[in-house]
Structures are given as structure tokens and as C-alpha cells.
C-alpha positions in Angstrom: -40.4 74.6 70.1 -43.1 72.1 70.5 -45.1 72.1 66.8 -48.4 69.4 67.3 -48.9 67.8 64.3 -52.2 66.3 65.5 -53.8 69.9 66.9 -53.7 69.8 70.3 -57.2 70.4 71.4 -60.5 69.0 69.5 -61.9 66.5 69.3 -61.5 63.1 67.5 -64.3 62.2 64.9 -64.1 58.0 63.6 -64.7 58.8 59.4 -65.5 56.5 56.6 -64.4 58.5 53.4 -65.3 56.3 50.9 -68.7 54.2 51.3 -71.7 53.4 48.2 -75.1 53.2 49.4 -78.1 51.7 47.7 -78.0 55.0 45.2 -75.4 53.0 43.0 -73.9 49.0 44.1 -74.3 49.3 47.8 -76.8 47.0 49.6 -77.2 49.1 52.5 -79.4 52.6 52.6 -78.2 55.9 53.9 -80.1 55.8 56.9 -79.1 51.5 57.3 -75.2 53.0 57.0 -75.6 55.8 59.3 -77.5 53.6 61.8 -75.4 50.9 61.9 -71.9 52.6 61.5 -72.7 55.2 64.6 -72.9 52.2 66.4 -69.7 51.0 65.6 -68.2 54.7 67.1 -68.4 56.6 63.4 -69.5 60.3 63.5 -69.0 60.9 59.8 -69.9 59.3 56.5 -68.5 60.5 53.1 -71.2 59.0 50.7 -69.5 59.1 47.4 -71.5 56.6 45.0 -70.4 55.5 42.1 -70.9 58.4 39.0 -73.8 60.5 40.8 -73.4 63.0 44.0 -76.6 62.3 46.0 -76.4 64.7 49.0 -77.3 62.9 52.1 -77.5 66.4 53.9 -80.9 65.3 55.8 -79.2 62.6 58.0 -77.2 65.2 59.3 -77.5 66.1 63.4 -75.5 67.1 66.4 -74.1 63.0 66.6 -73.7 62.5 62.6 -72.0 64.2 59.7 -73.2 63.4 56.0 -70.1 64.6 53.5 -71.4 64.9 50.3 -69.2 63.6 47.2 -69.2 60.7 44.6 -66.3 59.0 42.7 -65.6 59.0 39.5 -63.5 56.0 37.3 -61.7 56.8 34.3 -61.2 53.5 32.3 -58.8 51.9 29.2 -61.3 51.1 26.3 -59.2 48.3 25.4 -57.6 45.6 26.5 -53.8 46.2 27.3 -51.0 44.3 25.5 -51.0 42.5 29.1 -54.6 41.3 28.4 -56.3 43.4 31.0 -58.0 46.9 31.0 -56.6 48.9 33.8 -58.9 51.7 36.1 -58.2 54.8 37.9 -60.6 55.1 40.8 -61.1 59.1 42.7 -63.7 60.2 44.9 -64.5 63.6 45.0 -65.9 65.0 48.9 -67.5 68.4 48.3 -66.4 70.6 50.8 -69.9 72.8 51.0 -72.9 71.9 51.4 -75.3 72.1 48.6 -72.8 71.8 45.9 -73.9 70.5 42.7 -71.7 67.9 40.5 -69.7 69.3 38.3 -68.9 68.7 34.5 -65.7 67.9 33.6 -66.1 67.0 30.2 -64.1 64.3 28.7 -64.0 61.2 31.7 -63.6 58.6 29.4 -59.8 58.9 28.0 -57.7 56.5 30.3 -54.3 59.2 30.3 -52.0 60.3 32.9 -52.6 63.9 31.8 -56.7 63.6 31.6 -56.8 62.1 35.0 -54.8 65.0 36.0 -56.8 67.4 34.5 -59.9 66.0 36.2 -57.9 66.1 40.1 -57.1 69.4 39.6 -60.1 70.7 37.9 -62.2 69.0 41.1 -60.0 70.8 43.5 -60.1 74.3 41.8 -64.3 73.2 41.9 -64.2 73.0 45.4 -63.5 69.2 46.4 -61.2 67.0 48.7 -59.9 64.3 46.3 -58.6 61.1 47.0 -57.2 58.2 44.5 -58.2 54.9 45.6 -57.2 51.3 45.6 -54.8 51.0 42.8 -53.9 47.2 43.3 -57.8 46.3 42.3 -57.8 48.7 39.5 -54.3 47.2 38.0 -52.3 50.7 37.9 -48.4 50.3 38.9 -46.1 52.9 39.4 -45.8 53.9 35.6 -49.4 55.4 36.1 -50.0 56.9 39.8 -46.3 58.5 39.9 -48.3 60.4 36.8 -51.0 61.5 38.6 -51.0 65.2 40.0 -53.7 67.2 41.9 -55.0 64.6 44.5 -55.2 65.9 47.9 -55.0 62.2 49.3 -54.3 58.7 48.6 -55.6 55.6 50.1 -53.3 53.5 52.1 -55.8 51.3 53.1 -58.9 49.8 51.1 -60.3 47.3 53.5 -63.0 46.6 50.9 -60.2 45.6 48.7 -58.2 43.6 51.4 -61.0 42.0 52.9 -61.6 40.2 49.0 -57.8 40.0 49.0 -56.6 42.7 46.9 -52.6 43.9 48.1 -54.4 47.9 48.8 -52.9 48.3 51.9 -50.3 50.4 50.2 -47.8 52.2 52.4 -45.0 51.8 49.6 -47.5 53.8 47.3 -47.6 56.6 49.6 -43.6 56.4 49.8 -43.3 56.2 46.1 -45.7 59.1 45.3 -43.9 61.3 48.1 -40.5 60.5 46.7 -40.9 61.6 43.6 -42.7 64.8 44.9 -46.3 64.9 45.6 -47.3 66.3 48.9 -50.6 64.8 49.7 -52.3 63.2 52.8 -53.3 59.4 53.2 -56.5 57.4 54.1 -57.9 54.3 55.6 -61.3 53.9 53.8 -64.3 50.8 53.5 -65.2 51.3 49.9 -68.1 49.5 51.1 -70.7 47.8 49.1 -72.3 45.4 52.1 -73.0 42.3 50.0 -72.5 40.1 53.3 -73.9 40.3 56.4 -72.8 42.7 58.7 -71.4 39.6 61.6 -70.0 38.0 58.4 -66.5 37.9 58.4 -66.4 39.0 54.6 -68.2 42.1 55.0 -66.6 44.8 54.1 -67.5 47.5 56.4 -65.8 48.7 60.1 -62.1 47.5 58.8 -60.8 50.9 57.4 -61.3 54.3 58.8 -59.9 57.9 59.2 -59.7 59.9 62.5 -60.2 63.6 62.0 -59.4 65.8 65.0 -61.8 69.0 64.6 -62.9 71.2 66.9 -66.4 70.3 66.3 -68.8 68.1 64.1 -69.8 70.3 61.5 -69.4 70.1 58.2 -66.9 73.4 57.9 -65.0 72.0 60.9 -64.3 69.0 59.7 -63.4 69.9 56.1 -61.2 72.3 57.2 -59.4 69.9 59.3 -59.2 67.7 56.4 -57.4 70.4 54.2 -54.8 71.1 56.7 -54.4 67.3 57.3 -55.2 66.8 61.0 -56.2 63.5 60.9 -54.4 59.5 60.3 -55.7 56.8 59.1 -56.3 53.5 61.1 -57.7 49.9 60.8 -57.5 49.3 64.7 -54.7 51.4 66.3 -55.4 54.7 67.8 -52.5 57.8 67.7 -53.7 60.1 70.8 -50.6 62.6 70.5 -48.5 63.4 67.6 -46.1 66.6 67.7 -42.1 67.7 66.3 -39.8 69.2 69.2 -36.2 69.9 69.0 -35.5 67.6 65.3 -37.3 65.0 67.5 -41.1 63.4 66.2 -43.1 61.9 68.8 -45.9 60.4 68.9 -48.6 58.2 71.6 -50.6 55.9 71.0 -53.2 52.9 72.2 -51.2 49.6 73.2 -49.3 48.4 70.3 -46.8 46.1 69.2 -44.4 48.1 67.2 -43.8 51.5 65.9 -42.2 52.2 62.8 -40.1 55.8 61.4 -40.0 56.0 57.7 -38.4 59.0 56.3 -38.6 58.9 52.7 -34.4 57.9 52.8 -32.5 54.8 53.0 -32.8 54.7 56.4 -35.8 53.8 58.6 -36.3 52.9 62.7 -38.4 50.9 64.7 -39.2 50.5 68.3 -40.4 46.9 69.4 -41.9 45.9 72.6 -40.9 43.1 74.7 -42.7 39.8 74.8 -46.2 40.2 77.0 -45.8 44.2 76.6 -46.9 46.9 74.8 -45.9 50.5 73.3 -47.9 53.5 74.2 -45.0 56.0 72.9 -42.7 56.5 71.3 -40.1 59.4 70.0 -37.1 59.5 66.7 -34.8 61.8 66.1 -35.3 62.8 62.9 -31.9 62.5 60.3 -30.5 65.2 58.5 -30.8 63.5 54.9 -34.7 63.2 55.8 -37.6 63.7 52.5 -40.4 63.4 55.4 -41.5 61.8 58.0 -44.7 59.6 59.0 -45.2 56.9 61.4 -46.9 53.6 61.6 -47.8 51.8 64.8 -48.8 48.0 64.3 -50.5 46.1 67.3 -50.8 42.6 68.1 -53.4 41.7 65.2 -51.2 43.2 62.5 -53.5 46.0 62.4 -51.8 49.5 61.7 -53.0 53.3 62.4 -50.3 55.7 59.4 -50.1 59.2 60.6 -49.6 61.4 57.7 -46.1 62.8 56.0 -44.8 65.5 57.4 -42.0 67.0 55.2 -38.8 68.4 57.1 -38.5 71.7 55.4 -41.5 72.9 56.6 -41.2 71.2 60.2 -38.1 73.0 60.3 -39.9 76.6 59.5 
């Protein structure tokens, strides 16, 4: 039986999850971000400033979607015995309109179990949350594999690689589904905009997320977020994605390579020949299988990570 893991009709919406705005350390207004990201093929904006939830509900129309949301950090108070204060970045995307920010009390003790407490106290409150770029915020495995009640992780921060921070973090993901989470990842900006927009440090257009909805509105596209119908991307487009007969399979724009990694010892790769491309490819999927997710890479070393999909419940 053919099971799409991408739905197979909707429509494909180009997101940026994870963007600040003049309302906190951005340099660019709402409308600026709306304007100049629709031209770059976005439909949808999560604006999730730094502390404060500042709905953007009025740029809202039949071509653009406004998520509201904000993130919140949660940081040491002193320094480390390594000489550094670690930081544990989340945003928090409502999934109604006209929410109001919530109060979760204590946000200032740095501890695996607080942070916790916060995730899953924002979910239970109604938001999609994500844990962001944990190579700029100096957390290693000891803290994330801690971390419980995210819905989503980031597996790309351009605004962190474009500085040169290591956040595109596939081995995070791996790490954090090994040892048992079952959550979604994301290719975000975190954009501020200090540089110019043709400057090749800004920091916008170089991480995204591709929702397939069945139409731009806000219910539509949240609810496609919570059953995980979308994959993250910095170039690379996945067209088809679907399970059939212990089989995954998967199409995509011209790429390079294609990569199945199934939370095991054992991983496969499909490689095109010199002056050619991939557009598809298929994997049978082993027996000893956690998961499975797929990257395709094309010629740029750009990537587009489809989500894990775990093999007990392909299998049901």
C-alpha cells in the first residue's frame, strides 16, 4: 500500500519559522520582511521576536501568512567551569490567532528539567515549539538529549552558518531520535538583516521550510505543521515523498546525491554520474531500522532533510 508521506495533493507554501523584526534586534520592519521575502517565493512568515509576541495578524491576505509566536532563551547565570555561559534558544508559533503570551513563571533557571517544563507547558498552551541553533548557544549533547516536549528542532540555522556557526545539525536530529524523541526538523533564517539584502552576509533567503497545505490559511497551515507535512530546505526541493511495499521513495529537483539514514549502523546513498543529476530515488528500508529520513544534496552542497519517519508506525 502506497502511504504519501508528503500528502499527496496541496499545495507547497516556502516558510521562514524563525525571523526578528524591528520589534526586538531585527533591522527590517514587518511590512519590509513581508515585502521583500514574497519576492523571494515565501508565502509565510513566523515572526517570533526575541521575549515579546507581537501579532503581525494585519499583513495577513490571500498571498501572505503572518504566524504569530516569539522565542524565548533560558540562560546559565554564571560562567561554566569551561569559562563560557551556555543558552537554550525555543521559539514558540501560536497556533491561533489572537493568542496572548503566556506566563510561564520561572525562565531564568538554566536546567534540563525547567526547560522542559517550559516546552511542554507551551504545547499544552497551544504552541508549535522548536529548539534552535544549539552550536551558537554552546549546548552539546549532555543538554539537548535532556530536553523533552519540542515539537521540532532546527537542522539548519542559516543565520548561524552564514556567521559560521556549525548549526546545520543533521547529527542532532539523529542523536535526539536515537535516544527517543519523536519530533520534526526545520530549516530556519533566524534573521536579524544587519547587511544588506545583495550582501553576501545577510542572513536572510538561505534557510527555509516547505509546508504542503491545502490552502494558505492560518488553520491550514498549522495543522499541516502538527502532522509534519512539510521538509526543510536551503536550495533543494522534494516534490514526492511516500512508503510502498518496506520501500521509501522519494523525488526531487536535480540534485547531486541522495542520502538514507536510518537511525542504525547502516546508511545508503545514491550518486549521480559526472554532468548528471538525480530527480529520484527509492531504498528499501532494513529490518533493524529506528527511522527513516532523507537528504538530497545538489551541486552547491546545499541540502533539502525530509523529516523522520519511524518504522513502527510506517508499518501500521
Amino acid at each position: 500500500m502506497k502511504k504519501y508521506l508528503l500528502p499527496e495533493t496541496g499545495n507547497f507554501y516556502k516558510a521562514n519559522l524563525h525571523c526578528h523584526s524591528t520589534f526586538s534586534d531585527g533591522k527590517w520592519t514587518p511590512e519590509e520582511l513581508k515585502e521583500r521575502y514574497m519576492r523571494r517565493g515565501y508565502s509565510i512568515i513566523a515572526f517570533t521576536d526575541h521575549r515579546r509576541m507581537h501579532s503581525q495578524a494585519h499583513l495577513t491576505d490571500g498571498n501572505f501568512l503572518a504566524l504569530d509566536g516569539y522565542e524565548i532563551d533560558v540562560n546559565e547565570q554564571e560562567t561554566n567551569k569551561n569559562g563560557y555561559r551556555k543558552t537554550c534558544h525555543f521559539c514558540l508559533i501560536a497556533k491561533k490567532t489572537g493568542m496572548s503570551q503566556p506566563d510561564f513563571g520561572d525562565e531564568d533557571t538554566y536546567t534540563p528539567e525547567n526547560i522542559s517544563r517550559i516546552m511542554k507547558e507551551a504545547r499544552e498552551k497551544g504552541f508549535f515549539v522548536t529548539y534552535n541553533h544549539p552550536n551558537w548557544s554552546l549546548e552539546d549533547f549532555s543538554d539537548y538529549i535532556n530536553y523533552h516536549g519540542m515539537d521540532a528542532m532546527e537542522i539548519c540555522n542559516f543565520g548561524c552558518v552564514i556567521v559560521g556557526y556549525a548549526d546545520y545539525v543533521p547529527q542532532v536530529y539523529d542523536e535526539m531520535l536515537r535516544y527517543g524523541e519523536r519530533i520534526f526538523c526545520i530549516a530556519t533564517d533566524d534573521n536579524h538583516n544587519r547587511h544588506p539584502e545583495d550582501s553576501v552576509y545577510c542572513d536572510s533567503f538561505g534557510g527555509f521550510t516547505v509546508i504542503k497545505a491545502d490552502s494558505l490559511s492560518y488553520e491550514s497551515i498549522i495543522s499541516a505543521m502538527e502532522k509534519g507535512h512539510f521538509y526543510a530546505s536551503q536550495g533543494p526541493s522534494v516534490e514526492e515523498l511516500w512508503y510502498e511495499d518496506g520501500k521509501i521513495h522519494i523525488k526531487t529537483s536535480p540534485v547531486k546525491k541522495i542520502d538514507f539514514v536510518f537511525g542504525s549502523r547502516h546508511a545508503e546513498t545514491r550518486v549521480a554520474e559526472t554532468d548528471c543529476y538525480l530527480t529520484e530515488a527509492e531504498c528499501a528500508v532494513p529490518e533493524n531500522s529506528i527511522f527513516v529520513r532523507v537528504t538530497a544534496r545538489d551541486e552547491k552542497g546545499f541540502t533539502a532533510d525530509t523529516n523522520a519517519y519511524f518504522v513502527d508506525e510506517l508499518n501500521n
